[in-house]
N, C-alpha and C positions, 0 to 999 in steps of 0.2 A: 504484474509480477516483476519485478525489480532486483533480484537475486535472492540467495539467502541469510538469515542472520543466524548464526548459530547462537541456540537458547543457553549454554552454557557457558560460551567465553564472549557473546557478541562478536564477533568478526563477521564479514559480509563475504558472500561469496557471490557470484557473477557463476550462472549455471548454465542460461544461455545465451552464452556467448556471441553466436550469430544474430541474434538480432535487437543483441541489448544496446538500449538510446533509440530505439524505433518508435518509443510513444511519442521520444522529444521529436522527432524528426514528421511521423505524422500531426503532431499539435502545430508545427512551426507549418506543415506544408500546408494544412485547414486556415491558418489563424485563430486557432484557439487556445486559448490558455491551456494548459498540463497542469491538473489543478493537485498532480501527487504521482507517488510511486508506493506502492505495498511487496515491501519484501514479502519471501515466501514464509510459511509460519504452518506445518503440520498442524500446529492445534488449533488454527483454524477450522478443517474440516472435520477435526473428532470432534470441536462446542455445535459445529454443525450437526453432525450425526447424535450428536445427545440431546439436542433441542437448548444447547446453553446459549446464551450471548455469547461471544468472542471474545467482545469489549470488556463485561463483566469478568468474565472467567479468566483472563491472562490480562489484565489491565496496564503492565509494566512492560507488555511485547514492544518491538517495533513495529511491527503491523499494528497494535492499537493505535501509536501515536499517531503512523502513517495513515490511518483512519480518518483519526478523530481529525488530523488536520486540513486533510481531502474536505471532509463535511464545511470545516470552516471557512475554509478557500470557497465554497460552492456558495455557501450561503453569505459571504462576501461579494463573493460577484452576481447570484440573483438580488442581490439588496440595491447595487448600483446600476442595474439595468431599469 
């Protein structure tokens, strides 16, 4: 969870604050790549509770993009191992 995007104007918001930068911070302390960040997205968890895709159902979120590019970083780096 990365903050919020607000689905109306895009802006981002930083919700919490305390411990936002701690994925960078434990990726950097593991040595592992932070293969993303997924803002927050309400309609996430109603395509959950409806049984919809996510991906399908809001295709233009920032969380889908933040997604789909998580997947591709991943399968980027399991290709080169």
């Amino acid at each position: 969870m990365s903050g919020f995007v607000c689905p109306a104007c895009h802006g981002e918001s930083d919700i919490f604050i305390p411990s936002t930068g701690g994925a960078d911070r434990l990726a950097e302390q593991f040595g592992i790549p932070l293969l993303g960040k997924v803002p927050l997205d309400p309609r996430i968890g109603k395509a959950c509770d409806s049984g919809v895709s996510f991906l399908d159902a809001v295709p233009d979120s920032p969380a889908t993009h933040a997604l789909l590019d998580i997947v591709d970083r991943a399968w980027a780096h399991a290709s080169a191992c």
